[in-house]
C-alpha positions in Angstrom: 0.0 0.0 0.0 2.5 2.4 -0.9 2.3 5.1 1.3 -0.9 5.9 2.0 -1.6 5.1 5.3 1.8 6.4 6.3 0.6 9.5 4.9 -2.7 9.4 5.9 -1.8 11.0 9.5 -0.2 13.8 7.7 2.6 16.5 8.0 5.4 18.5 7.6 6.0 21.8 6.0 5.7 24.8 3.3 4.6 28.2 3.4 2.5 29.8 0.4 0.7 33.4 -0.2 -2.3 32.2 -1.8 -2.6 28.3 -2.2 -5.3 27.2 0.0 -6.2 23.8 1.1 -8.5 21.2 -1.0 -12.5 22.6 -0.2 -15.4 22.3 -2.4 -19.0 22.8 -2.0 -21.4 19.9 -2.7 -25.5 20.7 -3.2 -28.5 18.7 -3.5 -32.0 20.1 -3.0 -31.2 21.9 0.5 -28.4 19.9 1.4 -25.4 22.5 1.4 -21.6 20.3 2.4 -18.7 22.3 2.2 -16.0 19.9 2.6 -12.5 20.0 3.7 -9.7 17.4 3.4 -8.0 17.0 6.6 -4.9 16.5 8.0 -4.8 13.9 11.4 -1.5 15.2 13.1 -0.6 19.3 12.6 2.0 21.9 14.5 1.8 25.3 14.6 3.0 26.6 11.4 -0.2 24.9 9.5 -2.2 27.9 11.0 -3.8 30.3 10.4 -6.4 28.5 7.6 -7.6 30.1 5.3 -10.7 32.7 6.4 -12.6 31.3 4.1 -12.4 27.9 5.5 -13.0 29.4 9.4 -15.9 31.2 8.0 -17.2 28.1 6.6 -17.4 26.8 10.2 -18.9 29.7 11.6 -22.0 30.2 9.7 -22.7 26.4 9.6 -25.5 24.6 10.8 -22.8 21.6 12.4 -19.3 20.3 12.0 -19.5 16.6 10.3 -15.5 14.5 10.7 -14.4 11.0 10.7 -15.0 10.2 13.7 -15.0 12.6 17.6 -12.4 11.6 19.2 -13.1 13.4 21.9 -15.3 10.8 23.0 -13.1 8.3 22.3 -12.5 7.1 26.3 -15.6 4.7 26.0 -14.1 2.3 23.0 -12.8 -0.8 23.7 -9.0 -1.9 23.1 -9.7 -4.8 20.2 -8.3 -8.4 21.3 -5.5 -10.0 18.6 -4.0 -13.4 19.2 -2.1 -12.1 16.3 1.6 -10.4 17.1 3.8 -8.6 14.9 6.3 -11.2 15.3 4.1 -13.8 14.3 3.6 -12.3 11.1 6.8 -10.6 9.6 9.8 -12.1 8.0 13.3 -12.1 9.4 14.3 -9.7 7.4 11.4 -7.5 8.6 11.8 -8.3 11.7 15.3 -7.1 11.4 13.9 -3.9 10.1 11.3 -3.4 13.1 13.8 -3.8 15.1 15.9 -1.1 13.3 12.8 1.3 12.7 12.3 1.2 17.2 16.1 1.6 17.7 15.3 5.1 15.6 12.7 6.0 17.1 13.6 5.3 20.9 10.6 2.6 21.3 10.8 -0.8 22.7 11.4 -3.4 20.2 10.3 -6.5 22.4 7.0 -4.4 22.8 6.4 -3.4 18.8 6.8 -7.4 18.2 4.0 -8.7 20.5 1.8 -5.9 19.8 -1.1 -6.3 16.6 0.7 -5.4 13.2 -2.2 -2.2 12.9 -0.9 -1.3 16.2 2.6 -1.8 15.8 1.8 0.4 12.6 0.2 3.1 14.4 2.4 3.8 17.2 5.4 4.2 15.0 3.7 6.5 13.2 2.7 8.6 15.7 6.1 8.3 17.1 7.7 9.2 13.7 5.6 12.6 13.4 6.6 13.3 17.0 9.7 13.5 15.8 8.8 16.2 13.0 6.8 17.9 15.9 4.0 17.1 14.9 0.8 15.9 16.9 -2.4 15.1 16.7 -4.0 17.6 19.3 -2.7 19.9 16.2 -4.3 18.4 13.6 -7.0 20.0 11.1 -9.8 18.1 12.3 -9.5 18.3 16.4 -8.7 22.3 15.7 -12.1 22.3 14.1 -13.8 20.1 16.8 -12.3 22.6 19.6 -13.7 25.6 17.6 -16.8 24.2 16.9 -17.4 23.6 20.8 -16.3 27.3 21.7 -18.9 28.3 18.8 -21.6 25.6 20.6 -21.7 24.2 16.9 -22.7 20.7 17.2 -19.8 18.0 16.1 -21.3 14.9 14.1 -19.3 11.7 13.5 -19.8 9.6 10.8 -18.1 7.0 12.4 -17.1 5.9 16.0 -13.8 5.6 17.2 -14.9 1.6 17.8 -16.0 1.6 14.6 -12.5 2.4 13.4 -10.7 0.2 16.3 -12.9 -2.6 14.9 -11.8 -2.2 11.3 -8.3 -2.0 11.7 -8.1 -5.2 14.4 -10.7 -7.2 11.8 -8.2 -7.0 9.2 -6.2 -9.7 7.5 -3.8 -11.0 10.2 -4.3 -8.1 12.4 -3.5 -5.1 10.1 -0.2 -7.4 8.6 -0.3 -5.9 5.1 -0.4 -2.2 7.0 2.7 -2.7 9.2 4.8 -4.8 5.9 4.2 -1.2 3.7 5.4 1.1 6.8 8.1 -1.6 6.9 8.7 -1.5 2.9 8.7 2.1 2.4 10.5 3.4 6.0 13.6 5.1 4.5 11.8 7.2 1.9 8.5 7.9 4.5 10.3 11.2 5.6 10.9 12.6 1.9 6.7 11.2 1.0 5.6 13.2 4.0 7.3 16.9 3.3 5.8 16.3 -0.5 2.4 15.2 1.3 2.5 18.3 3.6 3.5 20.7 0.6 0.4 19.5 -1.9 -1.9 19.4 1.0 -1.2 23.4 1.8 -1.1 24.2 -1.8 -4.2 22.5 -2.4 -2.5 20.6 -5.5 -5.2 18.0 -6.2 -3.4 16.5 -9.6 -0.4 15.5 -6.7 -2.3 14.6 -3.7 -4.0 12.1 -6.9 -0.7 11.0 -7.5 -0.2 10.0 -3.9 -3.3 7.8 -4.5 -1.8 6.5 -7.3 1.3 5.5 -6.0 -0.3 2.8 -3.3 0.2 -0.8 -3.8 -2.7 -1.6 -1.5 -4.4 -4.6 -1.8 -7.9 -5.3 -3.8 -9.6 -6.3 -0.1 -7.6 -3.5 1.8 -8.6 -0.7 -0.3 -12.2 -1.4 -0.2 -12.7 -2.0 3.6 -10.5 1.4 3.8 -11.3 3.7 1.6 -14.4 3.0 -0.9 -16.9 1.2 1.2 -16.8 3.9 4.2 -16.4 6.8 1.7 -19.7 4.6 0.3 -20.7 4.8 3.8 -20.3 8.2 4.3 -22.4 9.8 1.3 -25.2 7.6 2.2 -25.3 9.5 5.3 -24.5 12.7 4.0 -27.4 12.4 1.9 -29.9 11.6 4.3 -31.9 14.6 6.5 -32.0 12.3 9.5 -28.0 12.6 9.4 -28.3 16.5 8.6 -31.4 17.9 9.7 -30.9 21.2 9.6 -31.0 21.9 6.4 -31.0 26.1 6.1 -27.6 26.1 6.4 -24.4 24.3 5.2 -22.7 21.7 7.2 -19.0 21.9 7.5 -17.5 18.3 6.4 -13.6 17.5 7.5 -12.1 14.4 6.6 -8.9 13.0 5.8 -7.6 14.3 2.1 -7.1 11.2 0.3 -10.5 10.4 1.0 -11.6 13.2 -1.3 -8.9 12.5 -4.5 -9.4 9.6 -7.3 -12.5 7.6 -8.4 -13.4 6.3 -5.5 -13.4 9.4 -3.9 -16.3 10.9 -1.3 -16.9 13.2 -3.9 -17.2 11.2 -6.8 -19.6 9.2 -4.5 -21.6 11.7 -3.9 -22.2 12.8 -7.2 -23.6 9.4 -7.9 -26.1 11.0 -5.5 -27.1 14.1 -7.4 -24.8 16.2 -5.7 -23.4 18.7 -8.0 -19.8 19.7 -6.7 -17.7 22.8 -7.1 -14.0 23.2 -6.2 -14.2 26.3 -4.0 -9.8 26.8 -3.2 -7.3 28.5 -5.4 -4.7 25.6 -5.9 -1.5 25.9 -6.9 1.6 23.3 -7.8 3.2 22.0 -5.3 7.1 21.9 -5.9 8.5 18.8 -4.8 8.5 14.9 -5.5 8.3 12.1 -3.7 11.1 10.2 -4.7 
């Protein structure tokens, strides 16, 4: 799965004068989406958004994302019989080992863990590093604002939901922890490009991104295109949205919103008609 759900807790860094962030507007009948693609971790230089995007927030009817974590104290940690150890080659193994050595983590501990959550602590660890965090990303910024505002948060998942998912996967997540595995020396260099088309809004690279995975068939579905399926169903229906006078706010993770599988393209199977609402430019990097 090259890259992608490395990058799909995202950072690093650019500064531009006038690129903006991916955000489009989708209609149908009185439902009114502006939606934003997020980044999971942030720092400090990622702000101030755009006004445009803060205004968005303000005169919404609610704030629609993934999933609140906030709330996130009442999920349950997912049982595995299945260790990373169990799973990976010696030569991965090797590489684990390696990767924790890095990263100042235990090695003994990243081997018995589940391969999903071997996968997700070293990323998290990794964007420490960078200084990033994910009480900075784009999506808990907005969830904080919107609860100053007393604009209601709506998830369209649970943080269970998402626990669940990654646990029920193939041998505990395996095929997630081989990629980080695969791809760790070049991670760093994906990132900064990540960051950099995610600031300057440079869909045709952030499609690239997509293009670049390597995930599998099975892996792709349960990931991306049956809960961005998942998630137009319910931003189509008024018992999801009832207010319907004013737009909702939608943040959710970028990559969700780029290629044919997209939320967007989803919902225009719905009758949404959908308008690219930033001013984009090229991002100037690579990620090889």
């Amino acid at each position: 799965m090259r890259c992608r759900i490395f990058i799909s807790l995202l950072l690093l860094f650019t500064q531009t004068l006038h690129a903006e962030p991916l955000f489009w507007s989708a209609t149908k009948d009185t439902t009114q989406l502006l939606i934003m693609g997020s980044l999971h971790v942030g720092r400090d230089d990622l702000y101030p958004l755009p006004k445009k995007v803060e205004q968005a927030l303000k005169h919404s009817a609610g704030l629609v994302v993934e999933t609140d974590i906030r709330t996130g104290s009442a999920a349950a940690p997912a049982s595995s019989m299945v260790s990373s150890e169990q799973v990976l080659s010696d030569e991965q193994l090797f590489m684990l080992d390696r990767i924790a050595q890095q990263l100042g983590l235990n090695s003994q501990q990243l081997r018995r863990l589940p391969p999903w959550s071997a996968s997700l602590l070293i990323q998290m660890r990794f964007f420490a590093e960078l200084g990033y965090q994910a009480e900075r990303g784009i999506d808990l910024y907005f969830m904080h604002q919107a609860e100053q505002q007393q604009i209601p948060v709506l998830g369209l998942e649970t943080l269970q939901f998402q626990i669940d998912l990654l646990a029920g996967l193939p041998n505990s997540g395996e095929e997630l922890l081989v990629s980080l595995i695969k791809d760790w020396e070049i991670n760093a260099k994906l990132t900064e490009c990540m960051i950099q088309s995610w600031k300057n809004g440079d869909q045709d690279k952030l499609l690239e991104v997509a293009k670049l995975s390597e995930m599998s068939p099975e892996l792709e579905h349960k990931m991306l295109i049956a809960r961005n399926q998942d998630w137009a169903e319910k931003l189509s229906q008024t018992s999801f949205l009832p207010e319907q006078d004013k737009p909702y706010l939608v943040v959710v993770g970028t990559l969700h919103l780029v290629g044919e599988q997209s939320l967007l393209a989803q919902l225009k199977k719905k009758g949404f008609s959908i308008k690219q609402l930033n001013q984009s430019t090229e991002a100037n990097c690579s990620f090889f």
